[in-house]
C-alpha positions in Angstrom: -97.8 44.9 66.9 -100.6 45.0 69.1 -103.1 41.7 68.3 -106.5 41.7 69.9 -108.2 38.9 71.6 -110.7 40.6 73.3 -113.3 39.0 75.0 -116.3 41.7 75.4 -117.6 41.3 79.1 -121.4 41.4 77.8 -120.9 38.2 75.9 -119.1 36.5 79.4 -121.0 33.7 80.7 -121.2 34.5 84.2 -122.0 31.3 85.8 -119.2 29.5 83.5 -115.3 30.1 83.1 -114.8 31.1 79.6 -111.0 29.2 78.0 -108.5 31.1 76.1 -105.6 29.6 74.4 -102.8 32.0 72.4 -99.7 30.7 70.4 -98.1 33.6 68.8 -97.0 32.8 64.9 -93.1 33.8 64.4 -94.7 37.3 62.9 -96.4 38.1 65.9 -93.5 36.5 68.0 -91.0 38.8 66.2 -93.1 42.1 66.3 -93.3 41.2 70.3 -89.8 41.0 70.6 -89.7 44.5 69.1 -91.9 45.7 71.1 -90.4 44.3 74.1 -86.5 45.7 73.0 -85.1 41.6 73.2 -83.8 39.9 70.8 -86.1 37.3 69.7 -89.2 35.2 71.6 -88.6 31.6 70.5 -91.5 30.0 71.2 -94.6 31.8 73.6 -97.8 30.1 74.9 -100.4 31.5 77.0 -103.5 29.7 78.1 -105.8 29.8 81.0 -109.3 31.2 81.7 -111.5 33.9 82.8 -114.4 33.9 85.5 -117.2 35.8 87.1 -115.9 36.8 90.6 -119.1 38.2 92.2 -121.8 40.0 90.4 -119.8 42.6 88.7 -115.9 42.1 88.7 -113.8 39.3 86.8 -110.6 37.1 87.3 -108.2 35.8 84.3 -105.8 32.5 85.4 -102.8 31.4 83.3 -100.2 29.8 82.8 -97.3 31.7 80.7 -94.6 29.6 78.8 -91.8 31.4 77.0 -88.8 31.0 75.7 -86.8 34.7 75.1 -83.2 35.9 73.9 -81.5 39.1 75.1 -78.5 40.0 75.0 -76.0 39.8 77.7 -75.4 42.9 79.9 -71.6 41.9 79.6 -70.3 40.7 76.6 -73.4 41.5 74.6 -73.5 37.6 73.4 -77.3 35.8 72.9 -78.8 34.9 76.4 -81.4 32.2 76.1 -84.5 32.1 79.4 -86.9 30.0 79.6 -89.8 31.6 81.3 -92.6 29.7 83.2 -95.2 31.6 85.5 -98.2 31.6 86.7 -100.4 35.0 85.7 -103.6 36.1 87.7 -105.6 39.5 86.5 -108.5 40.8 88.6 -111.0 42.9 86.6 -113.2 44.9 89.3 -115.7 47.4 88.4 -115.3 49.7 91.7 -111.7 50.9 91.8 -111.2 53.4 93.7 -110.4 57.1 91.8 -106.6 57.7 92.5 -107.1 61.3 91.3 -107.0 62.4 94.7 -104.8 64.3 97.2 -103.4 61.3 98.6 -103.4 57.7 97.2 -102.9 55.1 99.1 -101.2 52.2 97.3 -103.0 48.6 97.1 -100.9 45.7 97.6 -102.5 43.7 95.3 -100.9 44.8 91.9 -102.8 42.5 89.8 -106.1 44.6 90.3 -107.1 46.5 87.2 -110.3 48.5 86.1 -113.0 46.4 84.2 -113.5 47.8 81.0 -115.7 46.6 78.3 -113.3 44.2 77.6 -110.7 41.4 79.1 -108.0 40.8 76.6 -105.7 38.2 77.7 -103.2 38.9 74.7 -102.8 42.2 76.6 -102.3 40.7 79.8 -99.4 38.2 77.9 -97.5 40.8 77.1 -97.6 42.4 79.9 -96.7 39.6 82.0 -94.0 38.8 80.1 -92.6 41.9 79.9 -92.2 41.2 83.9 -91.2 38.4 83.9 -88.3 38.7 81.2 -84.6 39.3 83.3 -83.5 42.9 84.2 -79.5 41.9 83.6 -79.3 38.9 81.6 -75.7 37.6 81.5 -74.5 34.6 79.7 -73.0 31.7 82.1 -68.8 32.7 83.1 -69.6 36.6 82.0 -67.6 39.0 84.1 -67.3 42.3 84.4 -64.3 42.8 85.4 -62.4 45.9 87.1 -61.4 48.5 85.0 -58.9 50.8 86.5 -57.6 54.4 85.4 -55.6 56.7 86.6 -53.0 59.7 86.0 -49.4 58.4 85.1 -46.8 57.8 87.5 -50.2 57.5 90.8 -51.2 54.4 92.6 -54.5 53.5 90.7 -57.6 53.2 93.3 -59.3 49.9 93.2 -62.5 48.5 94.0 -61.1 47.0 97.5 -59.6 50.7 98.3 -63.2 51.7 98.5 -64.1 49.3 101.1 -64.7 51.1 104.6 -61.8 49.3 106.4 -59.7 49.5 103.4 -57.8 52.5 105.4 -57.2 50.5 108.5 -55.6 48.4 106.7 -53.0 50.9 105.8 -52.9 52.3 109.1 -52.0 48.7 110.0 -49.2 48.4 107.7 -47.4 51.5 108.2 -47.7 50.7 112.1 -46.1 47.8 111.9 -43.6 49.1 109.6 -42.4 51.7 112.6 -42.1 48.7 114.8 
């Protein structure tokens, strides 16, 4: 469910920062989480501000606040973050084409194209997308080691993979000729 808050850049006053403040409802919270592939988004607030930055390009500042459950990458039990981060968008209307042979890469990743439109619902969902934990895993999870193998061998374990697992081997069965 893709909401739009668009603020058209013609209507932008340019020598004043223009305020934006989003609180998702629980519909829009729960179509987010859907969209995101979590569990749920508890609560989710987004406020901050956008600004003329020269003659032609624009900046958006804000402050994301949400909390999120996923489930945990080991036992698959709810996972509750609470997110808090700062978000800053630039708008310019001069980026370069990357269309061609070579591309060189900008460091700044929060550089985007000006359109005809900033829409910092856009820019909350993205930013939260970031934000939200690759591996999520609930306090005391652990994996574990599972270990297989044919019947009647010496199963291989995680330490057997080490690279001085053999000399340890080599060790013992010195000493045991000793």
């Amino acid at each position: 469910m893709t909401q739009s808050h668009a603020l058209r850049v013609a209507d932008l006053p340019q020598n004043a920062a223009t305020a934006f403040d989003l609180t998702p409802d629980e519909d829009a919270r729960r179509a987010l989480a859907e969209e995101l592939g979590i569990s749920a988004v508890r609560k989710l607030h987004f406020s901050g501000r956008v600004a003329a930055q020269g003659k032609r390009d624009w900046k958006l500042v804000g402050k994301l606040g949400a909390t999120v459950v996923q489930p945990c990458v080991v036992t698959l039990e709810p996972v509750t973050t609470r997110i808090d981060s700062e978000v800053e968008r630039r708008f310019v209307a001069d980026l370069p084409d990357p269309d061609g042979a070579e591309v060189e890469m900008p460091e700044d990743d929060n550089t985007e194209l000006l359109g005809a439109t900033i829409d910092p619902w856009t820019v909350m969902t993205e930013a939260l997308a970031l934000a939200l934990p690759l591996y999520p895993r609930k306090e005391g999870a652990e994996l574990g080691e599972a270990v297989y193998t044919a019947p009647g061998q010496v199963p291989m374990r995680d330490e057997d993979t080490r690279p001085f697992a053999g000399l340890a081997g080599l060790r013992d069965a010195l000493k045991g000729e000793e």
